[in-house]
C-alpha positions as CSV (number, residue, x, y, z in Angstrom):
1,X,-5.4,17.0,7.4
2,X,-4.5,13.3,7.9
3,X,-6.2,10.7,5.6
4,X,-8.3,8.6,7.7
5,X,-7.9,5.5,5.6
6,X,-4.6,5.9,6.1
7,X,-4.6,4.7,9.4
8,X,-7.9,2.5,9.2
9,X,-7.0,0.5,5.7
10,X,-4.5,-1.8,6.4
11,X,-4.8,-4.8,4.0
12,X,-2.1,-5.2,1.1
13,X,-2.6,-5.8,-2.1
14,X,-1.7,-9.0,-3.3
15,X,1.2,-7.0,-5.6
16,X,2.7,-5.8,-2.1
17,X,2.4,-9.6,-0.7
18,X,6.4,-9.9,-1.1
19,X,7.0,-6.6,1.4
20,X,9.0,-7.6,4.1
21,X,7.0,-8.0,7.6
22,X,8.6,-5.7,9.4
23,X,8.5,-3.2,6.8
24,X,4.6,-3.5,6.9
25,X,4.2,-2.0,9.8
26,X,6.7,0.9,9.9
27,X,4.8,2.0,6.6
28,X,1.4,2.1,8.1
29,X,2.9,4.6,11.0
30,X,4.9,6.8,8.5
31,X,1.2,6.6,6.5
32,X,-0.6,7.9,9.6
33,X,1.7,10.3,10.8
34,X,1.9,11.4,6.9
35,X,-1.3,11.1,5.8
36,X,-0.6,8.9,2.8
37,X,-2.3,5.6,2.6
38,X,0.5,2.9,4.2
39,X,0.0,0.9,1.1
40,X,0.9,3.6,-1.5
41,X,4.4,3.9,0.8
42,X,4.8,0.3,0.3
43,X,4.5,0.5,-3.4
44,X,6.8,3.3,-4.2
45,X,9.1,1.3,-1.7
46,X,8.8,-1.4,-4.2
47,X,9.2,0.1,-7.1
48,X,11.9,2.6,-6.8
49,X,14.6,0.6,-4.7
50,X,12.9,-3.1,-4.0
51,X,11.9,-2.9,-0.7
52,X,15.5,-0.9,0.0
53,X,17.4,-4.0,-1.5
54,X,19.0,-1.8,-4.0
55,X,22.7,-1.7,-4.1
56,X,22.9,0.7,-7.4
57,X,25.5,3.2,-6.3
58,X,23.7,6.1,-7.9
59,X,26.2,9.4,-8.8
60,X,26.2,12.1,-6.3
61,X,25.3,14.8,-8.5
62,X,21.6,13.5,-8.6
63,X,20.9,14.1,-5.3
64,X,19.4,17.6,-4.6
65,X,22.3,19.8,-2.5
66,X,19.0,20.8,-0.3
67,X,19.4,17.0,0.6
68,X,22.7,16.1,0.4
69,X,23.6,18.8,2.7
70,X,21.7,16.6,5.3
71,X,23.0,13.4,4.6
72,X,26.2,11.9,6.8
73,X,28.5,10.3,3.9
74,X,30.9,8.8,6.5
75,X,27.7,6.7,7.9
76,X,27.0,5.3,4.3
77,X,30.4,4.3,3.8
78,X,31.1,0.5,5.1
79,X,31.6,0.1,8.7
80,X,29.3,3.9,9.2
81,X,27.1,3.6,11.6
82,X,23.3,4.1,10.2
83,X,19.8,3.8,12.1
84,X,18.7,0.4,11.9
85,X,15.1,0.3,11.3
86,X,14.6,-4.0,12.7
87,X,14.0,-4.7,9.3
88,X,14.9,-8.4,8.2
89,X,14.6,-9.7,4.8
């Protein structure tokens, strides 16, 4: 069952003020096609990479193999070619 405030709730914080604008409102569809409140996506965005500014280079053997098994290495690697969301910073 979607959440309905999910959808219908769509004023930040004032902590999620610095979000990037276009990421705003790609959050709010992943929250209602997800069911979790757009600004709860926003936050963990935040939190965990910096609004996907993050450059860290984690190790490979962190990721799950359930997940890395999905993942195209050759289109992370410079010059790959990855889906570009419209996001600018």
């Amino acid at each position: 069952m979607k959440n309905p405030r999910a959808a219908s709730w769509r004023r930040q914080p004032p902590g999620l003020a610095d979000a990037p604008k276009g990421l705003v409102p790609v959050a709010f569809q992943a929250g209602q096609m997800t069911g979790i409140d757009g600004n709860v996506l926003l936050a963990i965005a935040k939190v965990e990479c910096d609004y996907g500014r993050c450059r860290t280079r984690q190790p490979d053997d962190l990721v799950p193999d359930d997940v890395r098994a999905h993942v195209d290495g050759g289109a992370l690697q410079p010059g790959g070619v990855v889906r570009h969301l419209g996001i600018s910073w």
